[in-house]
N, C-alpha and C positions, 0 to 999 in steps of 0.2 A: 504494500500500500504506500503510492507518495506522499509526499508531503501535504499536497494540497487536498491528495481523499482525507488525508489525517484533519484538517481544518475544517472538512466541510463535515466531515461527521461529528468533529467537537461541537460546532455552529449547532446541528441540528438536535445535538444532545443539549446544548445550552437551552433553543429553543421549547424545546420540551419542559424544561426542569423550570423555566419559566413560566411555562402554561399551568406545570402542577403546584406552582408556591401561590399561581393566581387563584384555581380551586382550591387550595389549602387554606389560602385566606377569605375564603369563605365560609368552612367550618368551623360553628362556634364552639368548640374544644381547643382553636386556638386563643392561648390568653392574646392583653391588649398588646404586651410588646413583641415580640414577634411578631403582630400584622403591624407595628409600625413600621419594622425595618424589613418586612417585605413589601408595605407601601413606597421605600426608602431604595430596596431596589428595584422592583417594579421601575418607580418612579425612574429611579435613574438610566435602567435599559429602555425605558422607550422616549427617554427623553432625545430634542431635537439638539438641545446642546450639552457637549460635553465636559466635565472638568478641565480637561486640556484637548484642546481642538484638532482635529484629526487631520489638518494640514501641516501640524508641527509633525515631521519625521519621524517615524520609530517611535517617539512618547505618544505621541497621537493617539494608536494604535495599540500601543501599552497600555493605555488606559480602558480600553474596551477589553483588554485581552486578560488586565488585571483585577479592576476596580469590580467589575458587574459579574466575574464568578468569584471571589472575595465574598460581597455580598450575599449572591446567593448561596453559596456554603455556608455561611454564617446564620441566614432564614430558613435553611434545611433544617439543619443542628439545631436551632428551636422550636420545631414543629415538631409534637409527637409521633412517632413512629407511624403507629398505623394510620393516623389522619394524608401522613405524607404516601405513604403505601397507594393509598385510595384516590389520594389524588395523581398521584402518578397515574394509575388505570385508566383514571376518568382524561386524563391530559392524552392518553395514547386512545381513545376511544371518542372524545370528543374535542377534537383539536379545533381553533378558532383563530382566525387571523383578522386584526385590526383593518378596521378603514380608517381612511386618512381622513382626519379631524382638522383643519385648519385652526378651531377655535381654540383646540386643545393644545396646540403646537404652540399660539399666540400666547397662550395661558402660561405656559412650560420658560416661553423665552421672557415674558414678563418677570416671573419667580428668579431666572439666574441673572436679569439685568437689577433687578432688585438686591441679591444677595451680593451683588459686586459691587453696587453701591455701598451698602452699608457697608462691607469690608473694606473698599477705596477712603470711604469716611472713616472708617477705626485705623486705617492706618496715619491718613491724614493728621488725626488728630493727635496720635500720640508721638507723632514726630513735629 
């Protein structure tokens, strides 16, 4: 197997384990933090922008390749066993694909033009 079957099966396993932390977080067996930090990766793999911009070389790239299964290993390991079991099933049995949201996109770039603010301000100021 080359390299690039090797990426595109990781991709599709990524994909999946996405779909099951989305049905995971729908079972109320999960407490509230763990849906916050699968709201938190969620959020962040389908966000339109990135911590660091995938036009930057190599980190670009790193950041999709690090940050978003980081996380979601992190909202596996807090999800109970079987709830994750079942939603894995229901993720290979009912799989769903996104439609493009414009409004949600607008929403998403507001949130990170906001959080760069306030951090351009906290830095601002304490310098």
């Amino acid at each position: 197997m080359g390299f690039r079957q090797k990426l595109k099966t990781r991709a599709q396993n990524l994909k999946k384990e996405l779909t099951a932390i989305y049905y995971a977080y729908q079972d109320p067996k999960v407490r509230f933090f763990p849906k916050i930090l699968i709201g938190i990766a969620l959020g962040y793999a389908l966000s339109p922008v990135d911590l660091i911009p995938d036009f930057i070389p190599v980190l670009g790239l790193l950041d999709d390749l690090i940050i978003v299964p980081a996380l979601l290993a992190l909202a596996v390991k807090m999800i109970p066993r079987e709830v994750m079991e079942n939603a894995r099933e229901k993720a290979v049995t009912e799989p769903f694909s996104l439609k493009k949201n414009w409004i949600l996109g607008v929403i998403f770039i507001f949130i990170w033009v906001f959080v760069l603010v306030i951090l351009v301000m906290s830095l601002v100021h304490i310098f």
